[in-house]
C-alpha positions in Angstrom: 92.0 17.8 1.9 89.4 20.8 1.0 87.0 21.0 4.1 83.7 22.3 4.2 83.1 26.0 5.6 81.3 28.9 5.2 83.1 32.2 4.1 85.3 33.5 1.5 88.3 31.2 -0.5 90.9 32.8 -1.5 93.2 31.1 -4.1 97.1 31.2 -3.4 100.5 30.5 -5.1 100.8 27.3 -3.1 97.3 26.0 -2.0 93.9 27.4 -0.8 93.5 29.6 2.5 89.9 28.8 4.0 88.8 31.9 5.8 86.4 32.0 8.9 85.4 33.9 11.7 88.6 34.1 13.6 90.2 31.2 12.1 91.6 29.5 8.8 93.8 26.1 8.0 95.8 26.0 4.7 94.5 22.9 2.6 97.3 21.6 0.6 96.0 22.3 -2.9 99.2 20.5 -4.0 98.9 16.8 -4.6 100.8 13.8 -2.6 102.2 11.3 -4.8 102.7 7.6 -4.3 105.8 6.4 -6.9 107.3 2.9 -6.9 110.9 2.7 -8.3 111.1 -0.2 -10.7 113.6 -1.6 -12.8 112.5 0.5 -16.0 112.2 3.3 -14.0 110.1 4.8 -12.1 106.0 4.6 -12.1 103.2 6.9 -10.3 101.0 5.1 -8.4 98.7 7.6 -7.5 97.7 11.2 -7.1 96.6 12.1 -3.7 95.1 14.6 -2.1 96.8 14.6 1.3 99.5 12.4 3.7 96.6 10.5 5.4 94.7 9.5 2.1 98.3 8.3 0.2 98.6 6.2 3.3 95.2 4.9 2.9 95.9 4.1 -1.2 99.0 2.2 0.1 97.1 0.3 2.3 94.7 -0.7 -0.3 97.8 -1.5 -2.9 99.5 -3.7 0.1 96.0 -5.9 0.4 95.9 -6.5 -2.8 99.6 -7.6 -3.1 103.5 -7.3 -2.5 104.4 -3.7 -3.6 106.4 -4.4 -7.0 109.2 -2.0 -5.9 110.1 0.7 -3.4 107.5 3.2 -2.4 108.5 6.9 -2.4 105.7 9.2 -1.0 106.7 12.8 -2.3 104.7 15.6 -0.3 104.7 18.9 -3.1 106.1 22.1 -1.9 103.8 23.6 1.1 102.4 23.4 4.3 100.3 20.3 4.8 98.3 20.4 7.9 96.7 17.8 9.7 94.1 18.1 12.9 95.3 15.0 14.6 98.4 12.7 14.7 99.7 10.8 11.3 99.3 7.5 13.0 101.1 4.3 11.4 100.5 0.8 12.5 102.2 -2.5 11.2 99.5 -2.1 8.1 101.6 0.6 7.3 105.3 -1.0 6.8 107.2 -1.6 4.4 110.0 -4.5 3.7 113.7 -4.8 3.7 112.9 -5.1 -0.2 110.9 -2.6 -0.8 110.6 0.0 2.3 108.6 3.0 1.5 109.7 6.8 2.0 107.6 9.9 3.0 109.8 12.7 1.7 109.8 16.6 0.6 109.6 17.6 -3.2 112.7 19.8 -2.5 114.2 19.4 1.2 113.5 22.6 3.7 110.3 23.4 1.7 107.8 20.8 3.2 105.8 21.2 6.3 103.4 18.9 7.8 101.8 21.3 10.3 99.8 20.9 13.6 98.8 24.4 13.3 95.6 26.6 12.6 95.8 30.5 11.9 94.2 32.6 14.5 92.8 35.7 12.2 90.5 38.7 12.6 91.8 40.4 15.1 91.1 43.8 16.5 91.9 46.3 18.8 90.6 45.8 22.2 91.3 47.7 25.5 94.6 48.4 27.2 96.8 47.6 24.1 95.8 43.9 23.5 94.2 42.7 20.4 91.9 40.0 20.1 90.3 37.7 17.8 87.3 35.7 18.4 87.9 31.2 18.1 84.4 30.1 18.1 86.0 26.2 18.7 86.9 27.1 21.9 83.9 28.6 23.0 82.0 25.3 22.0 84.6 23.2 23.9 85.6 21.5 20.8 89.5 23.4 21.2 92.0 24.5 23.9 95.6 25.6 22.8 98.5 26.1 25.1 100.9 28.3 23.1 101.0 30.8 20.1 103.0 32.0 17.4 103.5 35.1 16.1 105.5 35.0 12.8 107.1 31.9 13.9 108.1 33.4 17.0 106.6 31.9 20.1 104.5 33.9 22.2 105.0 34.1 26.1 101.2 33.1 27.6 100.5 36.1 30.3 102.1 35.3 33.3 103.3 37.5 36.9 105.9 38.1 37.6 106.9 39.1 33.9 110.6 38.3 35.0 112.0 36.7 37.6 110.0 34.7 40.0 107.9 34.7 43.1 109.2 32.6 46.5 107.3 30.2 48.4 107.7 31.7 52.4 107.3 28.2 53.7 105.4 24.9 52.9 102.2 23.6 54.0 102.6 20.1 55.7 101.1 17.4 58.0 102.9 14.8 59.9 102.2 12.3 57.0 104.2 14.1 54.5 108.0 12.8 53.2 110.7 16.1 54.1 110.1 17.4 50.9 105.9 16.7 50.5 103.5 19.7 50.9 99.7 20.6 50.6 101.0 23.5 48.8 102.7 26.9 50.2 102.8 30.0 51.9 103.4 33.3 49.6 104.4 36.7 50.6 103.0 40.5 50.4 100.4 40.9 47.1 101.7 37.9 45.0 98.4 36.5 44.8 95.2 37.8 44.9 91.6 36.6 45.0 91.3 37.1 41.2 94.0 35.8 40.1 92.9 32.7 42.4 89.6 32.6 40.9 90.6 32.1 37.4 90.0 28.7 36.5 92.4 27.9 33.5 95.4 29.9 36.0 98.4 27.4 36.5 101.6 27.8 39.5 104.9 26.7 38.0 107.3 25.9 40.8 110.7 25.2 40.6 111.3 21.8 42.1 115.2 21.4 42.5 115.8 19.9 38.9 112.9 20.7 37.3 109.3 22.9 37.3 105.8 21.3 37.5 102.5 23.0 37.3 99.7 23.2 39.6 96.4 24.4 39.6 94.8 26.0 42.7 92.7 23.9 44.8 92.3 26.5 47.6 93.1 30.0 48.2 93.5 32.2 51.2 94.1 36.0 51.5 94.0 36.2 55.4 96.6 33.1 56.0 98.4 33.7 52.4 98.0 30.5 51.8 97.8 28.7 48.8 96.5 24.6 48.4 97.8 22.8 45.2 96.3 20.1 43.0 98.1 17.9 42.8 100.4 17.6 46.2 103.8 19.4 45.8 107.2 17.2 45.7 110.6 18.1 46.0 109.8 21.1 47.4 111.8 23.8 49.7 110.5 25.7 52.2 111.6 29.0 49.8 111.1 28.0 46.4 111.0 29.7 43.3 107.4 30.0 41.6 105.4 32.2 38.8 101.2 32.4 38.1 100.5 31.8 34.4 97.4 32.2 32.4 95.3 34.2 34.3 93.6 37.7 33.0 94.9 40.1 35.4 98.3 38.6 34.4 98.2 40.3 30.9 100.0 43.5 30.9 103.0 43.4 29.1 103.8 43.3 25.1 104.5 39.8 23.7 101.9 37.9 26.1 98.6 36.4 25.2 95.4 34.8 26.9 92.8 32.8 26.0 89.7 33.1 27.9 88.1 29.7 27.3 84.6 30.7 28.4 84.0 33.5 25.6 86.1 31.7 23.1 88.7 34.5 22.5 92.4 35.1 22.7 94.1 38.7 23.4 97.3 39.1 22.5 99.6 42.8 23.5 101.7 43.2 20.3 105.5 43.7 20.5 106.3 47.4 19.4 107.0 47.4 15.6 104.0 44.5 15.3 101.1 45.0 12.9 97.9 42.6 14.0 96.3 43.2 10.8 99.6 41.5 8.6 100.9 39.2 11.3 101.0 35.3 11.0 99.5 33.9 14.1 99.5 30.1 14.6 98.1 27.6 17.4 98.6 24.1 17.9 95.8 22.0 17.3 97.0 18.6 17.7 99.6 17.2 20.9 101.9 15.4 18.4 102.5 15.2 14.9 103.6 11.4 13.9 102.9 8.4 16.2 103.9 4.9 15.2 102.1 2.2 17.2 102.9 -1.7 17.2 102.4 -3.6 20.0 106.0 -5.9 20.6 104.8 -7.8 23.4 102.4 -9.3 20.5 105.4 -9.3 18.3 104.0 -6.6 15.8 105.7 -3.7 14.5 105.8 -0.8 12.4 109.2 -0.9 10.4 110.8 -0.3 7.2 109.4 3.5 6.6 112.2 6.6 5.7 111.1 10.2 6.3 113.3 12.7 4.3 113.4 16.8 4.3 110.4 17.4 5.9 109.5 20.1 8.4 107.2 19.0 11.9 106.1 21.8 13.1 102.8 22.8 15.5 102.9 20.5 18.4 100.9 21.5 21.7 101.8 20.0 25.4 98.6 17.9 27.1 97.3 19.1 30.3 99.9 19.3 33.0 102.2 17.4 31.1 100.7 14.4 31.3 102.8 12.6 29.2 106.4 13.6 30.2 105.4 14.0 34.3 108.9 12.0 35.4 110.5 13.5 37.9 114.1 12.2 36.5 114.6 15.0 32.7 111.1 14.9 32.1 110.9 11.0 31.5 107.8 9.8 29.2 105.6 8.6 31.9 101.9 9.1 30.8 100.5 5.5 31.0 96.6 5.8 31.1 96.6 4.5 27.8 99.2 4.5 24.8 97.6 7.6 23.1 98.8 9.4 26.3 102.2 8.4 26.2 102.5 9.1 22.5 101.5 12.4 23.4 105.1 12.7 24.8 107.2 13.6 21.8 106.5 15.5 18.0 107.4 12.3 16.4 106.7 9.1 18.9 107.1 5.8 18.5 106.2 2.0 20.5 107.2 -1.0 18.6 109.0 1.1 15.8 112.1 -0.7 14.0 114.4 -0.2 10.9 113.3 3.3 10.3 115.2 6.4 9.5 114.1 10.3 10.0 117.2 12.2 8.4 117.4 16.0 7.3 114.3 16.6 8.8 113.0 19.5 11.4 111.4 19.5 14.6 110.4 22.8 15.7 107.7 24.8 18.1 106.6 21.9 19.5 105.4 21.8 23.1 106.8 18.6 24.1 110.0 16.7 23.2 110.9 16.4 19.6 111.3 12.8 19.3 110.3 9.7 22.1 111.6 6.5 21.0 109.7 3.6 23.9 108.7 0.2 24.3 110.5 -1.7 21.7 112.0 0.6 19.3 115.1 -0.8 18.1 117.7 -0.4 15.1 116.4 2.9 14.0 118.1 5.9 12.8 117.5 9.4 13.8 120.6 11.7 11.4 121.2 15.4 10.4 118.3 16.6 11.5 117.2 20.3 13.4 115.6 20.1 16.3 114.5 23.4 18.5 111.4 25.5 19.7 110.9 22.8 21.5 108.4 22.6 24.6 110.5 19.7 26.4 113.7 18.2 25.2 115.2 16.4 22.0 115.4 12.5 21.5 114.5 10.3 24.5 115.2 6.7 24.6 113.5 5.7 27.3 110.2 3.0 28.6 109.7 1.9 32.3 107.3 -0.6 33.1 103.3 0.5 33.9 102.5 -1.3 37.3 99.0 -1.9 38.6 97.4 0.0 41.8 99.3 3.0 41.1 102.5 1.6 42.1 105.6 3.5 41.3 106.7 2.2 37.5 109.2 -0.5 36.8 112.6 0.1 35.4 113.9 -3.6 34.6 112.7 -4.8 31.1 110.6 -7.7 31.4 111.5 -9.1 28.0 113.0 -8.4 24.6 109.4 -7.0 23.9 110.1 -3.6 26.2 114.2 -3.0 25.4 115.4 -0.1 23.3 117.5 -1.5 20.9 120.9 -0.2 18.2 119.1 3.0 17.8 121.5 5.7 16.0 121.4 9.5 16.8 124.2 11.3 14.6 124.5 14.4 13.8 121.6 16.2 14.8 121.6 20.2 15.8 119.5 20.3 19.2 118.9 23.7 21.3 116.8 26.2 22.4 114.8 23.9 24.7 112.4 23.5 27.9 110.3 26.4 27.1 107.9 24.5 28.8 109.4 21.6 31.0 112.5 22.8 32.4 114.9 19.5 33.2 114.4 18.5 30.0 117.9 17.5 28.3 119.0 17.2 24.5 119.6 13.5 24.3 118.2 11.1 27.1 119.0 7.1 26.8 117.3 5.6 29.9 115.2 2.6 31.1 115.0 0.1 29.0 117.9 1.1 26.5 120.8 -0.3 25.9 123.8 -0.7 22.8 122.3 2.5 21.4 125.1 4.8 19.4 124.6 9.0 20.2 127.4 10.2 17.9 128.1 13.7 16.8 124.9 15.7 18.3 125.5 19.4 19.3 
């Protein structure tokens, strides 16, 4: 879809690149089209302009009528990028008869991106580039990685490797043995700037796994440092590092973004030109979220996705979404945007569906979530990596009310995980942002599930 802005066009090979002040998307000049496979063969439907408006023409077919055949909905070569989640609800089902498939004009070639290209960039002081992203500034925009060519960028953080220790923790009589306010650091590991920056995040290592913090209070004389929220699973001598603050930008390869002037600096890796590199952001927290609601008995079933690449994912704030303390368990109930937010691809109430030969890559949380109700699907040959969290989690536990700890005993057929396959898929190069991730998680809720021939 051709948005609206002001600047200068410029035609490509394989679409139209809308340039701004700092910014520019790639509108899929390249047409979506809706075929139906009949008996004399097969029939186009319709020409669309992007993914969301063919799902909104087959919406309109499926009111008027059965669909006479299967759909195929093939996506032309290209990167198609979207500002929010592809959302499917039972409107958007097919049948055992005639199911309907989202799939590339040539496998490997397809992209459905989350992504928007950070450009005019220019030299600023002490090595760092930096480009100017006016949607921050106005507070409609705030990314939590970048890419460089593809390759993901490591946001400025202190040490630059290795990590700080914790000294000793900060507790009360109240606390559990492992509970703190926050912690004691040692020497110059924090300072008063650094404290002061309000976007800068502690990521402690919690025996299995990290968790970030901001910093509720800070100070120099005691070295002591007060988290929000309360630390868990703490030791008194536990590993920690300071991320995105200013002062913590200093070495090639790292960037910032300073939310209150709307601008991102980036130190180039030697050998880097910022006037010819590719540089990406996530716009979106997830790429394709099915919603039905099984304790109503509703789903969204009978849909194929074939060849395509999902890529441009961001993480929510803290990781909201994926905050268990157990391999980074989907666990963001506030509402069920938030815990959709907890994979690339997520899914509640999703059945008879199959995502093969796809890829899942720099994505900031885990590739694929599979929750309340998702049953005899089939996830097969697919590439998964870059990837923020982990890879395919089967998992749902039970929301209780007055913030009780969740439930992990289905209370019906509505909440069980169902004859899901995973087979075959290639899975690595993981937790680049939630460490205790894992590759392949079935948990609460799942049961007679087959994970075959994963690597």
């Amino acid at each position: 879809m051709l948005m609206e802005k002001s600047g200068v066009v410029e035609r490509t090979a394989r679409g139209v690149l809308l340039w701004a002040t700092g910014v520019s998307c790639i509108a899929g000049a390249a047409s979506v089209r809706v075929t139906c496979r009949l008996a004399d063969g097969v029939r186009v439907l319709a020409e669309c302009a992007d993914v969301r408006a063919a799902q909104m023409k087959l919406r309109e077919l499926k009111r008027n009528g059965p669909l006479p055949g299967p759909i195929e909905v093939v996506l032309s070569n290209g990167v198609h990028s979207i500002s929010a989640p592809l959302r499917f609800t039972p409107e958007d089902s097919g049948t055992e008869q005639t199911p309907i498939t989202y799939r590339a004009e040539t496998p490997g070639e397809v992209a459905i991106s989350g992504g928007m290209r950070i450009t005019g960039w220019r030299a600023g002081g002490d090595g760092a580039w930096i480009a100017d992203v006016p949607q921050v500034r106005d507070g409609a925009l705030y990314f939590r990685q970048l890419f460089v060519d593809g390759r993901r960028a490591t946001r400025a953080r202190s040490p630059n490797a290795g990590f700080y220790h914790t000294t000793s923790l900060i507790k009360t009589p109240e606390h559990t043995r492992r509970q703190a306010d926050g912690f004691y650091y040692a020497g110059d590991d924090l300072n008063q700037a650094v404290a002061a920056s309000p976007d800068v995040l502690l990521v402690a290592y919690q025996s299995w796994l990290s968790r970030q913090y901001r910093i509720a209070d800070f100070s120099v004389q005691t070295r002591a440092v007060r988290t929000d929220p309360m630390m868990d699973i703490m030791r008194p001598r536990s590993r920690y590092f300071i991320e995105n603050a200013p002062g913590c930008l200093d070495a090639p390869g790292e960037w910032y973004l300073d939310r209150k002037i709307g601008a991102v600096r980036y130190i180039p890796l030697p050998g880097e030109n910022m006037r010819t590199v590719t540089v990406v952001v996530p716009v979106t927290p997830s790429l394709l979220q099915f919603k039905g609601d099984p304790e109503q008995g509703t789903y969204v079933e009978h849909l194929r996705f074939r060849g395509i690449r999902f890529e441009h994912a961001d993480w929510t704030s803290q990781g909201r979404s994926i905050s268990g303390g157990q391999a980074r368990c989907p666990m963001g109930f506030e509402t069920p945007e938030t815990i959709l937010e907890s994979g690339a691809i997520s899914a509640i109430g999703l059945r008879h569906t199959t995502i093969e030969e796809c890829e899942i890559t720099r994505v900031g949380a885990h590739a694929i979530t599979l929750l309340q109700g998702c049953s005899d699907n089939v996830i097969r040959t697919c590439h998964m990596h870059d990837l923020g969290g982990g890879g395919v989690y089967l998992f749902w536990c039970i929301p209780q009310p007055n913030g009780k700890r969740p439930g992990w005993r289905p209370r019906g057929p509505f909440d069980r995980i169902l004859r899901n396959v995973i087979d075959n898929c290639f899975i690595h190069d993981m937790t680049h942002v939630f460490n205790g991730s894992v590759g392949v998680l079935a948990g609460a809720c799942a049961a007679h599930n087959r994970i075959t021939h994963n690597e």
